[in-house]
C-alpha positions as CSV (number, residue, x, y, z in Angstrom):
1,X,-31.6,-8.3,51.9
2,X,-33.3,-8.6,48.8
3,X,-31.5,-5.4,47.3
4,X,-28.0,-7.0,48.0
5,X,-29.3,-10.5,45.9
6,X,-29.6,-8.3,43.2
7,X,-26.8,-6.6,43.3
8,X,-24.7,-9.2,43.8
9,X,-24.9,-10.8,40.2
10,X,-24.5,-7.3,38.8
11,X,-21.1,-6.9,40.6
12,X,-19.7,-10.7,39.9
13,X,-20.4,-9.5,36.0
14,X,-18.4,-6.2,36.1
15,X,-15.7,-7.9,37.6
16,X,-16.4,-10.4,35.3
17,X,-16.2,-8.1,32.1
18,X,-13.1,-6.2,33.3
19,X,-10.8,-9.5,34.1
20,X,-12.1,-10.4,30.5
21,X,-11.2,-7.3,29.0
22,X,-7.9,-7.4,30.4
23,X,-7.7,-11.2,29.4
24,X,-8.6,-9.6,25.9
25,X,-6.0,-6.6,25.8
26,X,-3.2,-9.4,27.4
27,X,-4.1,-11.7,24.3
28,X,-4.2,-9.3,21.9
29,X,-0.7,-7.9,23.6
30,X,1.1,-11.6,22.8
31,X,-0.4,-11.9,19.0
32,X,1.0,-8.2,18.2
33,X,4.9,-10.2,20.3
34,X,4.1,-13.0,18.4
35,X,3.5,-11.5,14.9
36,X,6.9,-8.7,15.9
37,X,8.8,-11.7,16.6
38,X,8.0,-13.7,13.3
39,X,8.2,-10.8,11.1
40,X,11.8,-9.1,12.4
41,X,13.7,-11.1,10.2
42,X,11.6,-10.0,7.5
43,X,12.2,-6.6,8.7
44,X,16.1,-6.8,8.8
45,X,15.8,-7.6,5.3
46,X,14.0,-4.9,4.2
47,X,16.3,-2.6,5.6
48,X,19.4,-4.0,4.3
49,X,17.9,-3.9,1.0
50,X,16.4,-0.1,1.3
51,X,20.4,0.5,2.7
52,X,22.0,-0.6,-1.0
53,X,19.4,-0.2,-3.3
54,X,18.9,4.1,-1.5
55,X,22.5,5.4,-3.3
56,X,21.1,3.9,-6.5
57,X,17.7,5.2,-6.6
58,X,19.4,8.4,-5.5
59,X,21.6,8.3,-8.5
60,X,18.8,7.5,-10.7
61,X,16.5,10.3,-9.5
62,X,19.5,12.9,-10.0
63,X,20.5,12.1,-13.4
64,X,16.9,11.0,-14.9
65,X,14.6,13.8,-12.7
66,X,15.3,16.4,-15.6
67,X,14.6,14.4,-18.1
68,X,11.4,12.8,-17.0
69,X,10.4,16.7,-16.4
70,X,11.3,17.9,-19.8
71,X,9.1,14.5,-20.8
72,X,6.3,15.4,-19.4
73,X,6.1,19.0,-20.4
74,X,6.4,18.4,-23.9
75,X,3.7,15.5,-23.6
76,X,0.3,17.1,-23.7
77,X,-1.8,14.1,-23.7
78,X,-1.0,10.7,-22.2
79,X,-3.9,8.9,-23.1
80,X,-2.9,9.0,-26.8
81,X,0.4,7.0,-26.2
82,X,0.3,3.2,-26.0
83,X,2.0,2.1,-22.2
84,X,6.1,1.7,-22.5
85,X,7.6,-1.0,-24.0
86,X,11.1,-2.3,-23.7
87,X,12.7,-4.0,-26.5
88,X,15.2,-7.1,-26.6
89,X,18.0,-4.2,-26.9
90,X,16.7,-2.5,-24.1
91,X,15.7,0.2,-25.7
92,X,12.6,1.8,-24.2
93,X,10.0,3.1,-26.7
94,X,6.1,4.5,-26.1
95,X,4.2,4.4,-29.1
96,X,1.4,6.9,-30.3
97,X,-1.8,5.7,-31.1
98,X,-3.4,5.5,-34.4
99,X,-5.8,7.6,-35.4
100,X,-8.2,4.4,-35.2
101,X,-7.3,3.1,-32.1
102,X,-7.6,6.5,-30.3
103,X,-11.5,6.6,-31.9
104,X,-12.1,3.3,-30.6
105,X,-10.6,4.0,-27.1
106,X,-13.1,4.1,-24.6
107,X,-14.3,7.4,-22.7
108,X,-12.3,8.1,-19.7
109,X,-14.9,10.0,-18.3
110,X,-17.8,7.7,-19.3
111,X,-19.9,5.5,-16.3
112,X,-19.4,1.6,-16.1
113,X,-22.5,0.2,-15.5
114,X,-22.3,-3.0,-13.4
């Protein structure tokens, strides 16, 4: 009799802990709905975009691929080139460093000590 007191407690909490975890899958099930409902407009969007901006990044890739490659075999060193800059023309020009500035540029490989 006293065996079965005990035991009874244990059981009520298992059955306890399941019905919770289900309780908890189940919630998380309707936040995940939720979310999927709020963000499918969102998502329609996207997709219409990716479906006309896709020929033109196609286009761009095809005609611009080759040159980038040539680019970047006849560029040794990157890090002695200021970034891009594109001017009220829209011409795009990268600039090399100065002798100076690529003295004073700081080591790549060097530790930051925080």
């Amino acid at each position: 009799m006293c065996v079965a007191a005990l035991a009874a407690p244990a059981a009520a909490q298992e059955a306890e802990e399941e019905r919770g975890l289900s309780l908890m899958e189940r919630g998380a099930q309707m936040l995940m709905e939720g979310l999927m409902r709020e963000m499918e407009p969102a998502m329609d969007g996207l997709q219409g975009m990716a479906e006309d901006v896709g020929p033109a990044l196609r286009d761009f890739a095809a005609q611009m691929g080759p040159a980038l490659r040539d680019l970047m075999q006849e560029v040794e060193d990157w890090s002695v080139y200021h970034p891009p800059e594109m001017l009220e023309n829209g011409d795009i020009i990268i600039r090399r460093k100065t002798p100076q500035e690529q003295q004073n540029a700081p080591d790549p490989d060097a530790q930051i000590d925080i």
